[in-house]
N, C-alpha and C positions, 0 to 999 in steps of 0.2 A: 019553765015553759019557754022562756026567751031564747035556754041554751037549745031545747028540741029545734027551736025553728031557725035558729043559725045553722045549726047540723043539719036540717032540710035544705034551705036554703042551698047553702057548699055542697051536700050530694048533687041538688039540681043543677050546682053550676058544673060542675066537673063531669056528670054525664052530658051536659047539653056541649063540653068541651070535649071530652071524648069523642061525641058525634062528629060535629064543627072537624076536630082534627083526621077523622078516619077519610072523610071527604072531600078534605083537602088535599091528604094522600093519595085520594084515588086519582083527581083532578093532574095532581103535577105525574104521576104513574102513565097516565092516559096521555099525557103530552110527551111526557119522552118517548112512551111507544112510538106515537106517530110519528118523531123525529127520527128513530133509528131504524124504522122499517123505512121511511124515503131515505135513509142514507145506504142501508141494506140494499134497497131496487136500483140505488145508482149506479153501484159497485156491480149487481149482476147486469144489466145495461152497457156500462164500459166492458166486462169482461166477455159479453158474447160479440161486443164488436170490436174486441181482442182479436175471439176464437175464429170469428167470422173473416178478417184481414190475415191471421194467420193461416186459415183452411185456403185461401183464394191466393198465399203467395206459395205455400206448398204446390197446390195444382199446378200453377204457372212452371215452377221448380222441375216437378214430374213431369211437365208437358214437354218442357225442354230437354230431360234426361231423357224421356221417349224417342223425342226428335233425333237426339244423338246417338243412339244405341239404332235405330232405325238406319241412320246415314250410317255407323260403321256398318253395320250389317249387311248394308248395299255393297261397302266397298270390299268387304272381305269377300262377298260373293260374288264380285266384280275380279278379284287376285283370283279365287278358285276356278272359275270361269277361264280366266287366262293361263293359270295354268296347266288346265286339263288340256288346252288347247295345245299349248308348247308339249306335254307329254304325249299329245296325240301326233305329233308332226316327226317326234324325234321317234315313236312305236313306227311309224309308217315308213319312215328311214331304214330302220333298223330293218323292218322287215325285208324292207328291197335291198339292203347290203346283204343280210342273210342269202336273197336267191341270186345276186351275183355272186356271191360266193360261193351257192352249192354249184353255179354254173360253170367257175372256175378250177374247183375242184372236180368235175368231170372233165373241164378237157384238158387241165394238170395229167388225170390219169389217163387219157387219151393218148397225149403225148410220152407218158412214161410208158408205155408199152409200145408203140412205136420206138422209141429208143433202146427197147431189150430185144425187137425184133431184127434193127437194123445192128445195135451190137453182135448178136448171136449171127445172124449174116456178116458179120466182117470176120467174125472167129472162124468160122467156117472155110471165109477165101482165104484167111490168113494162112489156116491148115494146110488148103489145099497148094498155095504158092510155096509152103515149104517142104512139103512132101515133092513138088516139082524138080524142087533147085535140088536137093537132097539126090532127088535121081536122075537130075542132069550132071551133077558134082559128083556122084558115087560117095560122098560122105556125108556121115550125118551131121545136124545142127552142133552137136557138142564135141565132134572130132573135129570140126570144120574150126570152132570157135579154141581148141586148142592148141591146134597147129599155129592160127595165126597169132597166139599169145607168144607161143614158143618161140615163133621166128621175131617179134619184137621185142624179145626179151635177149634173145640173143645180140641181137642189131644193135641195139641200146644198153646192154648190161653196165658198161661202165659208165656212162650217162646218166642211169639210174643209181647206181652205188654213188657215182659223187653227189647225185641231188642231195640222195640220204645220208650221207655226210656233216653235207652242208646244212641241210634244216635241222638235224638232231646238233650239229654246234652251236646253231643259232639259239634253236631252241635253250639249249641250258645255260649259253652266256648272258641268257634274258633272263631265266628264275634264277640262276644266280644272281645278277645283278637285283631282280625285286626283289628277293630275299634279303640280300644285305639291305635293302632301303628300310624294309617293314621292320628289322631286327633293330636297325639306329635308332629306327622312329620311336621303336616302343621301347629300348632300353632308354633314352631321352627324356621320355614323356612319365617313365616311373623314377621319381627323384625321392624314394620313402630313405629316411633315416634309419642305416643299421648300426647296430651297437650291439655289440661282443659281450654279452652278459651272459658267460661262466656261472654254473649251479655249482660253486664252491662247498672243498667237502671239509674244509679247515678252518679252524677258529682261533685268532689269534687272542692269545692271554695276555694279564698285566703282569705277570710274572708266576714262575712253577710255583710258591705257595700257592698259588688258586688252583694249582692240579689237587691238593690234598682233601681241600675242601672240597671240589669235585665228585674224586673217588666216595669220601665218606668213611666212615667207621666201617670198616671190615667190608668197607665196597658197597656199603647200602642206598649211598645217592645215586652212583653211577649205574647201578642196575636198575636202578628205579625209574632213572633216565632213558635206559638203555630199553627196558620196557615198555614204559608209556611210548615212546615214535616208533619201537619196532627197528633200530640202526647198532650198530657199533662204534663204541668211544673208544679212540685210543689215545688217552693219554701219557706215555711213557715213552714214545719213539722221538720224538723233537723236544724242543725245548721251546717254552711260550706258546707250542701249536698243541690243541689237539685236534683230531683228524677223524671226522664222522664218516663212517663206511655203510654203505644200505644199498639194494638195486634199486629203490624206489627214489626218482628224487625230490617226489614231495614230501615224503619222511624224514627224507635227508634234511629237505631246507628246512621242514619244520621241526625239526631236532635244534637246528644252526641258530632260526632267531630265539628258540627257547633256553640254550645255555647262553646265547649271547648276553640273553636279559637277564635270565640269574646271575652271571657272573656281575654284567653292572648294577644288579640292586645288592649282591652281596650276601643276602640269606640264602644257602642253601640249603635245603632238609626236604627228605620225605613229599611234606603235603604241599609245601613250599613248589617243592617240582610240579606235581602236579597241577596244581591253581596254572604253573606257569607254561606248561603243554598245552593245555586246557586253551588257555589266550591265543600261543602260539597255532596251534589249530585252525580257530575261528580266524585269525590273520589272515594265514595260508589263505582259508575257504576265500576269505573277502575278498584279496588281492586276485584269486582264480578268477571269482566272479566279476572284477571289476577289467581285469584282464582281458577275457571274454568276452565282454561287451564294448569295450574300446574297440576290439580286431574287428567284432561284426559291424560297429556305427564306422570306423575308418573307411572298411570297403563298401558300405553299402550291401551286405547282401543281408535280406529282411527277411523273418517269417521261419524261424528254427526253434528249435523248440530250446528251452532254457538249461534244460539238463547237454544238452549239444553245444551250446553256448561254454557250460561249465567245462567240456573237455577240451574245447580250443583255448580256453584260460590254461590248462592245464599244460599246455603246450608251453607256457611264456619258463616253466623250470626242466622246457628239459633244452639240449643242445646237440650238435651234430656236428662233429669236426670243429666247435669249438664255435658255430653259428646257430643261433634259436635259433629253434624251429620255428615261436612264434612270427616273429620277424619276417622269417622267409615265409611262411605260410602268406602272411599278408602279401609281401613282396611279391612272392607266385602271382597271389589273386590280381594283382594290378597289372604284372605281364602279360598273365593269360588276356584279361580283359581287351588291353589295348591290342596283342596281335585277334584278338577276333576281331576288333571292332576294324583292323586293316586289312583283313581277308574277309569280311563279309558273314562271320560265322557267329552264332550264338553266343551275345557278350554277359548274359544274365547267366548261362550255364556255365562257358568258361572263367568268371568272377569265381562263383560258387563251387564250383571242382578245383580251382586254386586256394580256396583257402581252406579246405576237409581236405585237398591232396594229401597232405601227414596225419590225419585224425589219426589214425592207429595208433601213432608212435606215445599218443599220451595213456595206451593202454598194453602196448606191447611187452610190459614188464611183469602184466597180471595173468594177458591171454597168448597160449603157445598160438604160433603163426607170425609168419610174415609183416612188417605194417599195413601194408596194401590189403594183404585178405580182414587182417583184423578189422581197416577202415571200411572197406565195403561192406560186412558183419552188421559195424554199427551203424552207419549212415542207413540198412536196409530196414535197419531197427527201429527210425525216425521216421521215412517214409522219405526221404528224401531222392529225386529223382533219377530214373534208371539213366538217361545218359552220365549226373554227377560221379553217380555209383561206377560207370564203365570208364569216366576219364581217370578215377581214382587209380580202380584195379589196372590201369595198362600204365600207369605213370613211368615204372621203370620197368618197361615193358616184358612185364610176366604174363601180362593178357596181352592179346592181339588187341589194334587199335578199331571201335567200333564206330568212330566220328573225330570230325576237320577238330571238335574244342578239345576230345581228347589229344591229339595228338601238340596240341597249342600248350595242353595243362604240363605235357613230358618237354617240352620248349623252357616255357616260363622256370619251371623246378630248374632244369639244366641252367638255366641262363644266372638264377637266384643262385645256384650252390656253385657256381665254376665262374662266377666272374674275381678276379684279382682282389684281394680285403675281403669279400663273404664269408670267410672262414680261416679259422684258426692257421696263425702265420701271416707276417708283414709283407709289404710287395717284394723286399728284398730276397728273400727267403723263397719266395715263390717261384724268384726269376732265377734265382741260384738253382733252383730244382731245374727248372725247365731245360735250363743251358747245360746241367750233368746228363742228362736223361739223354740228348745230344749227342753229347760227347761222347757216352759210352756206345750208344748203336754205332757212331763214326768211325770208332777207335777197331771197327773189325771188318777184316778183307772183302771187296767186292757191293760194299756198300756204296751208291753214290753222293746220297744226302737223304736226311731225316728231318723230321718236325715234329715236335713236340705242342698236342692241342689240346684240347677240352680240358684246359687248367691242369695239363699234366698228366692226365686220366689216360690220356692216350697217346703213343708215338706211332708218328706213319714212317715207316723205313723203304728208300727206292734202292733197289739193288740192278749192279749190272748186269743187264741178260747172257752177255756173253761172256758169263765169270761166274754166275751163280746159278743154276739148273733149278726145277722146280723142287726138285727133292732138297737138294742144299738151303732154299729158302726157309722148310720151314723148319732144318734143324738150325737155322741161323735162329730163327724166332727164338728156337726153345732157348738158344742159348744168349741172347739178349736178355730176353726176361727172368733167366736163373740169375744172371753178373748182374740186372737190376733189383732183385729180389734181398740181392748177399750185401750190394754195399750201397745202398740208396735207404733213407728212411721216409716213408710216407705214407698215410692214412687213404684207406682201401684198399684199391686194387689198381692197376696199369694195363693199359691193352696193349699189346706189341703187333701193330701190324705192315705185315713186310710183303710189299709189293713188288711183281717183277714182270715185265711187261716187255714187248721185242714192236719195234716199229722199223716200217722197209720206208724210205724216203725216196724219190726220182723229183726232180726238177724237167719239164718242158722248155723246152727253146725255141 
């Protein structure tokens, strides 16, 4: 019984604590609400008098960008205003210059017809005052105007011959003289380095045992050799030489450093050869190629095409009277240049037609023709231009000359192969030629004196008039140049010309 009513008891207390505590909970529940809803309404409170200070500085913001937008607006419309006005004032100009000027060109044509009426009235008297004289003279205009030429031609004939005398000596003692100036200036002004480098067709050995090894077993290197360059070996004619024969002389040369190097490495056989053609070859090519671009960076002339490049390389093995071509090619270009740049004439053409002037010759051995036609051929083949192409073809004038740089480009060449050392033989030898050449025209009757010019190329012979007739002159010639032909040695040709001329002289007192 006592435990029931403690178990009663403790349920009562625990529900009347359960109660007690729900209502407690509600109590403190109830007070935080209230506190967080007055912290809640402060918080919207401050933030509408955020929104409310931010709305009201926006407007302020907007009132003032209005303001500004408002004032440009005025002043732009204040520029367009002013300048419709300026375009209005320069229209209204324009318009009144316009009818002065139609009013001008009406009385322009006012007075251009006046002035065709009063011409055509002067032609008219003019007719009539010559039809007058005509028939008061009994001659006409052109019989009147003949007679009196004739009679001062007569009156004056020697007067006039010696005017024209005297201006045609003046005249040529003056281009001669510019001439020799221009020709100093520019032989002066070209100071290129020439050197005599011979495309040699001999190969000097350490001794005839290396001809054996050469030949080979039953001749099998030597034809092997002789094959791959396309040349002929002789070695059995000298001793320590052998002597490469070919028309070609990049074959030749590349024959030359190809036994050269066999014989200093010392194996010689078969494939041995080959490997060493093979090298020799690509040499050659390199040396062309670097050749060729040295000639074109030396003179400056730019813009060729690389394979044209390669045939002015080609130029550096071959020779003429014992002087590159290469060499003088350039040389040309530098003369040419300079005399254009002293006459006034095309110094980019004249460059460039002096250094192609011999293009041919580095093909002359493959294509029948002339060098000159060969070079024009090729140069027409590159695209290279038609005055280069014409100073080409007239260089040693087989074409007529078509321009002042042609004529400069046949100059330059002349002046590069005919000066004293350009070519094969010492100044000794040169002068020894010149002073036979002399001698022999000298040595025959009615001759009064000779000279020996163009490096030799050509003798001028004066004969006496009253001892040699025109007929006699020119079998003097022939027989000058047969006695120079028979005992003279020298490379080309000789011009023999024999001049004979009659002069009457009178002194005045």
């Amino acid at each position: 019984m006592t435990d029931l009513m403690f178990f009663g008891v403790g349920f009562g207390l625990l529900v009347i604590g359960c109660i007690l505590g729900y209502y407690t909970r509600q109590s403190i529940a109830t007070r935080n609400y209230k506190t967080v809803e007055s912290k809640t309404l402060k918080k919207i409170e401050k933030a509408e008098e955020e929104a409310s200070s931010i709305i009201k500085r926006a407007e302020e913001e907007a009132a003032e960008i209005a303001q500004g937008i408002k004032k440009e607006n005025d002043e732009r419309s204040h520029e367009i205003l002013k300048r419709e006005s300026i375009l209005l004032k320069r229209e209204n100009t324009l318009d009144q210059k316009f009818i002065d000027y139609e009013s001008k060109e009406e009385d322009f044509k006012k007075k251009v017809d006046q002035l065709r009426v009063i011409k055509e009235r002067i032609g008219s008297l003019k007719e009539e005052a010559d039809k007058k004289l005509e028939s008061v003279a009994g001659l006409s205009r052109e019989d009147a105007k003949s007679q009196i030429l004739e009679v001062v031609k007569k009156e004056n004939a020697d007067e006039i011959l010696e005017k024209i005398r005297k201006i045609e000596k003046e005249g040529w003692e003056s281009y001669e003289t510019k001439a020799r100036e221009i020709l100093s200036m520019v032989i002066q002004k070209c100071s290129i380095d020439q050197a005599q480098e011979l495309t040699t067709t001999s190969v000097a050995l350490p001794s005839d045992d290396v001809k054996g090894r050469i030949i080979g077993k039953e001749g099998r290197n030597i034809r092997t050799l002789e094959r791959l360059t396309g040349v002929e070996i002789i070695v059995d004619d000298t001793p320590e030489v052998a002597v490469i024969s070919g028309f070609d002389p990049v074959r030749r040369h590349t024959a030359k450093i190809a036994l050269e190097k066999l014989i200093k490495d010392g194996r010689i056989q078969p494939a041995r050869i080959e490997d060493t053609v093979k090298w020799a070859e690509e040499e050659i090519a390199k040396q062309i190629k670097e050749a060729g671009e040295l000639a074109v960076y030396e003179t400056g002339v730019v813009g060729l095409d690389p394979k044209l490049v390669q045939l002015i390389g080609r130029l550096r093995f071959r020779t003429s009277y014992g002087q590159n071509i290469l060499l003088h090619s350039v040389e040309a270009s530098f003369l040419a240049a300079a005399l254009a740049s002293e006459v006034g004439a095309n110094v980019a053409i004249a460059k460039k037609a002096g250094l192609l002037h011999d293009i041919g010759k580095a093909l002359d051995h493959q294509i029948e023709g002339s060098h000159t036609e060969i070079g024009a051929k090729v140069l027409e083949k590159f695209g290279i231009e038609k005055e280069v192409i014409s100073a080409v073809k007239s260089h040693h004038e087989e074409h007529p000359y078509e321009s002042i740089e042609a004529i400069l480009v046949q100059t330059a060449d002349a002046i590069s192969g005919a000066r004293p050392g350009a070519r094969k033989g010492d100044l000794d030898s040169y002068l020894k030629r010149l002073s036979e050449l002399e001698d022999i025209a000298n040595s025959f009757r009615g001759v009064e004196k000779s000279y020996a010019i163009a490096a030799g190329r050509e003798i001028r012979i004066f004969v006496k008039p009253n001892e040699i007739d025109d007929l006699q002159a020119r079998g003097l010639a022939k027989e000058i140049a047969s006695r120079i032909h028979n005992e003279l040695k020298y490379p080309g040709e000789i011009k023999v010309n024999v001049i004979r001329e009659s002069r009457v002289i009178e002194y005045a007192r």
